[in-house]
N, C-alpha and C positions, 0 to 999 in steps of 0.2 A: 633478168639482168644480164648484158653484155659477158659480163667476166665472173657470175656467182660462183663461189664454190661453198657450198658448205652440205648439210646432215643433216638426213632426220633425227632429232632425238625423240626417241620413246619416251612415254611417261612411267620407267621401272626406276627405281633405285640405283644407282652407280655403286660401283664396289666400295668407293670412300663416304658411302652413307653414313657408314654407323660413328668413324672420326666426329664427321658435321654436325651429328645430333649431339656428341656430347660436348660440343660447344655452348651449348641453352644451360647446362648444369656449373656448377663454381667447380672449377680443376681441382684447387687445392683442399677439398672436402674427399674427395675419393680418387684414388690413382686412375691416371690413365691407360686405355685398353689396350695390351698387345696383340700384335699380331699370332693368328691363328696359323694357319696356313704357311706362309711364306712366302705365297706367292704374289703376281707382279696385283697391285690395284689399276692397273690402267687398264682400260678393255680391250683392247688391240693384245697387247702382252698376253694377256690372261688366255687370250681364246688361242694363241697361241703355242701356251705352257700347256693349255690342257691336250692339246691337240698330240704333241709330244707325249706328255704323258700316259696318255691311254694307249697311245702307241707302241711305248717302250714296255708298260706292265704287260701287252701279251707279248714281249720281244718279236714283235713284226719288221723285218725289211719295209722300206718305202716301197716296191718293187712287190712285195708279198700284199701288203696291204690297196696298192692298186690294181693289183689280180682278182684280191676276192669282192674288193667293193664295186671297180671298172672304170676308175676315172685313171688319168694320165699321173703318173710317179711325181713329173716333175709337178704337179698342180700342188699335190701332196706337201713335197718337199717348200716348195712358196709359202704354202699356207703357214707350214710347222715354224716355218725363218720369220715369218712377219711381214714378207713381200707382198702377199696377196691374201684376202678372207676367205675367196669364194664364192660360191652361189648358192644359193637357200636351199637348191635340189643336192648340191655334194655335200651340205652341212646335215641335212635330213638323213640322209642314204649313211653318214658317221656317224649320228645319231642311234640308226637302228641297228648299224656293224656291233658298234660296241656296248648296246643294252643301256645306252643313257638317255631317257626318252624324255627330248625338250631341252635338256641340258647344255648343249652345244647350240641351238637356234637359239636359246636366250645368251647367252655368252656371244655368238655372232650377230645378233639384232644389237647389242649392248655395243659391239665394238663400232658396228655400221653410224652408232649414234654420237658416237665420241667425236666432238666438236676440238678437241684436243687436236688432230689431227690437221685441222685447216686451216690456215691463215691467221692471224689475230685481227685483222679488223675485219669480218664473214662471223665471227663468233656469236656477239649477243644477237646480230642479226637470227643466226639459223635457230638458237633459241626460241628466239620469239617466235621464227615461222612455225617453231613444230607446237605450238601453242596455241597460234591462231587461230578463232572462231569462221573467220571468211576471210579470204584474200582478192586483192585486185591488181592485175599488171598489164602495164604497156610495155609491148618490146617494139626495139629499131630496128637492129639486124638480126636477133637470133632469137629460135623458139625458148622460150622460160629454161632455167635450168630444170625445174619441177617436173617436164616435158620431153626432155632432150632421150635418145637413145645412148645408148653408150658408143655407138660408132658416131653420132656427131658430136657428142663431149670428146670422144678422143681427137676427134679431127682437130675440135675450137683449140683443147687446152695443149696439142701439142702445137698449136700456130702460136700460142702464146709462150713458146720456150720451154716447156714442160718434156721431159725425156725420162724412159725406164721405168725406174719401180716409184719414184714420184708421180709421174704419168699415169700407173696403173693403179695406185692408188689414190689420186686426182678421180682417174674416171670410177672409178667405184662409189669415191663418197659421195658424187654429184649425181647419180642414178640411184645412189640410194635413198637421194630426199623422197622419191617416190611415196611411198609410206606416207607422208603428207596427204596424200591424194587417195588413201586406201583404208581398209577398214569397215566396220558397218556401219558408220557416221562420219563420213570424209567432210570436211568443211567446203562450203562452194567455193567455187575460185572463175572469178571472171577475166578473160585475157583479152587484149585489142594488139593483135599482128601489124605492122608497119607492112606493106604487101614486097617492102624488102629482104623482107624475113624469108619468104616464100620464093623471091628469087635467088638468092645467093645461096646457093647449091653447093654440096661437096664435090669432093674429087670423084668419089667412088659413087657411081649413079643407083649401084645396090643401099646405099649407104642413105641413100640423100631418098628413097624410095622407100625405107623403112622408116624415119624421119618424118616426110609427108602422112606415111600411113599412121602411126603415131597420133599427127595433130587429131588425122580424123574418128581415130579413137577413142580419143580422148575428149573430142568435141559432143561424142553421141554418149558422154557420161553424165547423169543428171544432176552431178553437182557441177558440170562446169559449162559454162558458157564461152564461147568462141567466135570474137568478132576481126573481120579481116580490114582494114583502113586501106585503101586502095589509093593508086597513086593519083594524083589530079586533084587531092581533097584540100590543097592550098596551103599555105605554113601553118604551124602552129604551135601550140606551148612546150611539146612535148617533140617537136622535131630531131631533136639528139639526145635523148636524153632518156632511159632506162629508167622507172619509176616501178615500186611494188607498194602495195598496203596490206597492213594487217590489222586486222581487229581484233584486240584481245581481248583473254576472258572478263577481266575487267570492265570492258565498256571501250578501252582507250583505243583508238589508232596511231597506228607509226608507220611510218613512210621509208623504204628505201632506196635513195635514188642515185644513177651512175650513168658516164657522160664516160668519153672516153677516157680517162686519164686519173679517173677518181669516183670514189660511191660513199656513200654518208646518211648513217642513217639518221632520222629527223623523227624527233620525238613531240619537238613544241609545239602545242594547237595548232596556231595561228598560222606557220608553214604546212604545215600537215592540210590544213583545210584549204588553202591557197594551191595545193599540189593535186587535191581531190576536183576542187572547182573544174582544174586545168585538165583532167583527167576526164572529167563530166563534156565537157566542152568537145573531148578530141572523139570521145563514142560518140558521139553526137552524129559524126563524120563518119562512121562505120559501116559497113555490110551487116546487113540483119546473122542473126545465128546461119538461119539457112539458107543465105546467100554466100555466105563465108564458109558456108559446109561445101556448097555446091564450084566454091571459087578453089578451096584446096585439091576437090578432086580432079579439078581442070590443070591446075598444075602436075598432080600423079599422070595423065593421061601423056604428059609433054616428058617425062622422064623416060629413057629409051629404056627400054626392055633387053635382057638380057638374051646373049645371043642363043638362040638350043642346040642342043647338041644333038 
């Protein structure tokens, strides 16, 4: 999708689990459960508050505490504010500082999943993706959000108006749907590249080279398939127009599709299978897997190399 943002969500429990369960019981037969803790239910908060708190019970400096662990103070200090989560190597490494083994990666996977965070209409969609049995996408001009590096997320979504600690946590939750794609049973995901995709380059040619190297990574993964649509292949249904499928556990597919100026997800049969046909039709038109492997790595060759030093 052009402009996706959204999450993986895990399949754990949210912190407001135990509320929603006792919605199935009659209220007024047994009091409602207070709260434990007191702390925030949202998972961004929560990883947060804890972060803070383990910090304050050994009364650590931010300063003292990036001394003994090795990451940057101010990282520290983002993380404790709400600014930023981090990375699964600085959440492990707090992990083993402070003797909480799992406790803070489950608390930061939770937070990474919070669909809370993104847009309201990107919601039931990223839902469903992390749901999904198998997926199918055509992109126009940019590689899948599923795919993207965080240096070209941050390039898209700051041409998109995006600035600071929205930015920063734009580009986190869009690299974090990866998880989708991870696992010991990844669902397949088939992709068809517009060969536009492959030309419209970043600014920073380190950027747009890690990006390239990315597709081809992710091309030689065996749940995913990667075909390139070259230019010359004539019009067709799907010319502007941003399309993903999901198949759920259920049996059902849902379509999400987006054009410039609008995305909508399509749940009803009979569009949904009109969007597949059209979709069938445009691979039709494709580079094989490993002509599409061999056409990305033609484009890495044309990316200038950094100068040495």
């Amino acid at each position: 999708m052009a402009h996706d943002e959204g999450v993986r969500a895990v399949e754990r429990p949210t912190f407001n689990a135990g509320p929603a369960k006792f919605n199935k019981f009659n209220r007024s037969a047994m009091p409602q459960r207070s709260m434990v803790t007191g702390r925030s239910q949202e998972p961004r908060e929560r990883f947060a508050e804890e972060l803070r708190g383990l910090r304050t019970e050994r009364k650590l400096s931010l300063r003292e505490l990036a001394k003994q662990v090795g990451w940057d103070s101010s990282l520290f200090s983002k993380m404790e504010n709400g600014q930023t989560l981090g990375g699964p190597e600085v959440v492990q490494a707090l992990d083993q500082f402070y003797g909480t083994p799992g406790l803070l990666v489950t608390l930061w996977e939770l937070a990474v999943a919070d669909p809370t965070q993104f847009k309201e209409p990107y919601r039931r969609y990223m839902l469903l993706e992390a749901e999904a049995v198998s997926l199918w996408q055509y992109s126009v001009s940019r590689p899948p959000g599923l795919l993207q590096t965080a240096g070209y997320a941050r390039e898209a979504l700051a041409a998109g108006g995006l600035r600071g600690e929205e930015l920063d946590q734009q580009v986190e939750a869009r690299t974090g749907r990866r998880k989708v794609l991870e696992g010991d049973d990844p669902p397949p995901f088939r992709i068809l590249l517009a060969e536009a995709v492959l030309r419209n380059s970043l600014r920073d040619p380190r950027q747009w080279r890690g990006q390239l190297e990315r597709l081809t990574e992710a091309a030689a993964q065996p749940n995913i398939t990667l075909h390139v649509l070259p230019f010359g292949c004539g019009l067709h249904g799907l010319d502007s127009t941003d399309v993903m499928f999901l198949r759920l556990p259920d049996g059902r597919t849902v379509a999400y599709v987006e054009n410039d100026v609008q995305g909508e997800l399509v749940e009803e049969l009979s569009k949904v299978e009109r969007f597949h046909r059209t979709y069938d039709a445009v691979r039709d038109l494709a580079l094989s897997p490993a002509e599409s492997h061999k056409f990305i790595l033609r484009m890495l060759e044309e990316v200038p190399c950094e100068p040495s030093t």
